[in-house]
C-alpha positions in Angstrom: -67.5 -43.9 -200.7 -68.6 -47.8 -200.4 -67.0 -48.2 -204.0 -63.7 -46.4 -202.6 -63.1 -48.7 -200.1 -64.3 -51.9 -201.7 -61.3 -51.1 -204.6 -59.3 -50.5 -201.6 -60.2 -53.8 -200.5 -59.5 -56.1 -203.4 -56.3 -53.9 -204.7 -54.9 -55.0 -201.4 -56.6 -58.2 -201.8 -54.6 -58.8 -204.9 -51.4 -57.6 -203.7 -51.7 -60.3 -200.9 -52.7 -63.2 -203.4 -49.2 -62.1 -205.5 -47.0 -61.6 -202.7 -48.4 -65.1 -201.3 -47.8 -66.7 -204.7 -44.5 -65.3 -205.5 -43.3 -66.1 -202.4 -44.5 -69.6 -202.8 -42.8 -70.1 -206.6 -39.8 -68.7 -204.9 -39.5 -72.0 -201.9 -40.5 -74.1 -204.8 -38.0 -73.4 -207.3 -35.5 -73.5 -204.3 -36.8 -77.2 -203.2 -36.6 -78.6 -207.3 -33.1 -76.7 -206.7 -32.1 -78.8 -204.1 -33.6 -82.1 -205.8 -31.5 -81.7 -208.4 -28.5 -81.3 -206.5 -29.2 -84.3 -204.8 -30.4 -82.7 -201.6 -33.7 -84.5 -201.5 -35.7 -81.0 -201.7 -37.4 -81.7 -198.0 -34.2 -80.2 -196.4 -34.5 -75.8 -195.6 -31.6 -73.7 -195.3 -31.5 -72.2 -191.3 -29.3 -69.1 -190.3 -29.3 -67.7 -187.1 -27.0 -64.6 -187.0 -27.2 -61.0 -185.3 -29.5 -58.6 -187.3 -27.7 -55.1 -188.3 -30.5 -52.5 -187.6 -29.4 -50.7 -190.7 -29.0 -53.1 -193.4 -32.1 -55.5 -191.8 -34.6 -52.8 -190.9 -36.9 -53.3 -194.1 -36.8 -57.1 -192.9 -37.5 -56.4 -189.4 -40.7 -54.1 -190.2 -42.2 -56.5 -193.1 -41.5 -59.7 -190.0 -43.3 -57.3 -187.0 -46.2 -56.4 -189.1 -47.1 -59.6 -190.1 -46.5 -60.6 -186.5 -48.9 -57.3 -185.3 -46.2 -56.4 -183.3 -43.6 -53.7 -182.6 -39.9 -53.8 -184.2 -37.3 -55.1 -181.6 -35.1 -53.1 -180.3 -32.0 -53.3 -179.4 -29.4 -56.0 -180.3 -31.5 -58.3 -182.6 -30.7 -62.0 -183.5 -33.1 -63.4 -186.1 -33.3 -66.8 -187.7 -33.8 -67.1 -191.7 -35.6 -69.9 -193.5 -34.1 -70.5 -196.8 -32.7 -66.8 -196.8 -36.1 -65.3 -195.9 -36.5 -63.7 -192.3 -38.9 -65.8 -190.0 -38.1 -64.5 -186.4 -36.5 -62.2 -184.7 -35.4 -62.0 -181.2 -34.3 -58.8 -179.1 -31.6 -59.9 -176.6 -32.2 -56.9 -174.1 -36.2 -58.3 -173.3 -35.8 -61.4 -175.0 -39.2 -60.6 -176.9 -40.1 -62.7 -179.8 -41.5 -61.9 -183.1 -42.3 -64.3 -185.9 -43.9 -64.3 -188.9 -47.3 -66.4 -187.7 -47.6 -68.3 -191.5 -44.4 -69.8 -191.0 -43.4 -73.1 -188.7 -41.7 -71.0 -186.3 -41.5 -73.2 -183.3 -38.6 -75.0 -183.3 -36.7 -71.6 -184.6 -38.0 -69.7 -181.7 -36.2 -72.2 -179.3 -33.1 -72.4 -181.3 -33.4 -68.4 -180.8 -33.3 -68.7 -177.1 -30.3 -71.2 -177.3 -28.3 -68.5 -179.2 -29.4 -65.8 -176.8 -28.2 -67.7 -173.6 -25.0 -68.2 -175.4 -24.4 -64.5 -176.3 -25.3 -63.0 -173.0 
């Protein structure tokens, strides 16, 4: 049983490590993207638009479990970092979730701006 779970473990383990690393390949190869365009590299691409529950539900689950947290509901705004969803916001309670590896600070309030504007 102990040997069950400590595969468990580290099969999970390394899942993590190559979701981590692909993930991190990915924002690089977008940054030496943006060097070579001329855009310096240090700028990130922000969207703020209304989340379709249909079409950004897979999104919506990966962002509230990473956040330990239930899905929104309701009408959802949600702010994207270089095309990749960061943080979500319901506009019924105004709760928050955000993926907690991730500078989301200065999205969370940008969030609230767009919600006072919509409602």
């Amino acid at each position: 049983m102990y040997a069950l779970i400590t595969q468990m473990a580290n099969d999970r383990n390394a899942e993590l490590r190559r979701d981590a690393s692909s993930r991190r390949i990915g924002r690089l190869a977008r940054r030496r993207k943006a060097a070579l365009r001329g855009g310096g590299g240090a700028t990130e691409e922000v969207t703020v638009r209304r989340l379709d529950p249909a079409s950004d539900h897979t999104a919506l689950v990966r962002l509230a479990g990473r956040d330990s947290s239930d899905v929104p509901e309701g009408e959802i705004i949600g702010a994207e970092l270089d095309g990749s969803l960061v943080a979500a916001m319901s506009l019924s309670d105004h709760r928050v979730v955000a993926d907690p590896f991730t500078r989301t600070d200065s999205l969370r309030s940008l969030l609230e701006l767009r919600a006072g504007q919509l409602c």
